[in-house]
C-alpha positions in Angstrom: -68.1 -56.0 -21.7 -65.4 -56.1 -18.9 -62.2 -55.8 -19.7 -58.7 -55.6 -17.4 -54.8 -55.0 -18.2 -52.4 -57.5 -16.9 -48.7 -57.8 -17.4 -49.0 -55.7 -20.6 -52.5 -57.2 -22.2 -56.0 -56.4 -22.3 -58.1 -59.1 -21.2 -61.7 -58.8 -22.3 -64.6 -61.0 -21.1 -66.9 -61.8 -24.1 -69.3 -64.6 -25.8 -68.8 -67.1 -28.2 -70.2 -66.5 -30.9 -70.0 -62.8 -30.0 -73.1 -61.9 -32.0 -76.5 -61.8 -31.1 -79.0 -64.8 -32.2 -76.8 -67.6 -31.3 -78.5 -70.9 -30.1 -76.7 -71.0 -26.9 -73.2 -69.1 -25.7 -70.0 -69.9 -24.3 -68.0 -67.3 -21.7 -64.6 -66.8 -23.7 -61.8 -64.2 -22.9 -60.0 -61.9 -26.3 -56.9 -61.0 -25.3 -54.7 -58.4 -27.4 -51.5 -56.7 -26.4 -51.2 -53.2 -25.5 -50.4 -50.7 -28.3 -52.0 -52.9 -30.8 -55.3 -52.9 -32.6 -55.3 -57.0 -33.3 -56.4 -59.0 -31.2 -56.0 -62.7 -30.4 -57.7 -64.6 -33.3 -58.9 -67.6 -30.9 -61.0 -66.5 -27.9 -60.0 -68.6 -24.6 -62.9 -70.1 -22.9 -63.9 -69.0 -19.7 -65.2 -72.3 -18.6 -64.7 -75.8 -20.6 -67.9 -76.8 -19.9 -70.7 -76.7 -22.8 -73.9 -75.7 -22.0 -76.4 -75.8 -25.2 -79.1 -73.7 -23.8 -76.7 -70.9 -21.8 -77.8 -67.5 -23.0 -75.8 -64.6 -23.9 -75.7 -63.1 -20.9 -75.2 -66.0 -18.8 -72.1 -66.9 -20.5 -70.5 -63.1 -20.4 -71.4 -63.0 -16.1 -70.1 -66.2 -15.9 -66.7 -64.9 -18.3 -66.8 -61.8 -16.4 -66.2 -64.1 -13.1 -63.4 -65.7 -14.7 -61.7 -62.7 -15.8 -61.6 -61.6 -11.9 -59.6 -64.5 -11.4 -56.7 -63.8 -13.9 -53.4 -63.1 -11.9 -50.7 -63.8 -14.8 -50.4 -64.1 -18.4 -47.4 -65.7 -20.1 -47.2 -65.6 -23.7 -44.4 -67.3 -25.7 -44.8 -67.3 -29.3 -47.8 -68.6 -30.2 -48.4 -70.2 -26.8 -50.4 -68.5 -24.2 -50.8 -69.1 -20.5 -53.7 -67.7 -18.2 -52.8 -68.4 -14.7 -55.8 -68.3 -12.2 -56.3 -67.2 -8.3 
């Protein structure tokens, strides 16, 4: 799985769920800061849009994609902000 550092985090492109044998899979980002081992408890969707027969690997290109695209992250206290190209 991809994964980048901006502005002090590590962004990584995954699935949800993130386990194999799902039904179908979304593209979702985990983003944790550097320095520490925990990582964001919700996983940011790559793409709002549900598709019920995406497979795994569809869903971590198309997350992959995204995570290309990230240019900023703002994070104020339990608010965060992705900010695209």
């Amino acid at each position: 799985m991809t994964s980048r550092t901006i502005d002090g985090f590590v962004v990584r492109a995954t699935t949800e769920p993130e386990e194999d044998g799902a039904d179908f899979y979304e593209p979702a980002y985990c983003i944790r800061k550097i320095d520490s081992d925990i990582e964001h408890k919700d996983t940011w969707f790559a793409i709002s849009q549900n598709t019920e027969s995406r497979t795994k690997g569809e869903a971590l290109e198309m997350a992959e994609t995204e995570l290309r695209q990230i240019t900023k992250i703002v994070f104020h206290g339990e608010e965060w902000q992705l900010h695209f190209k």
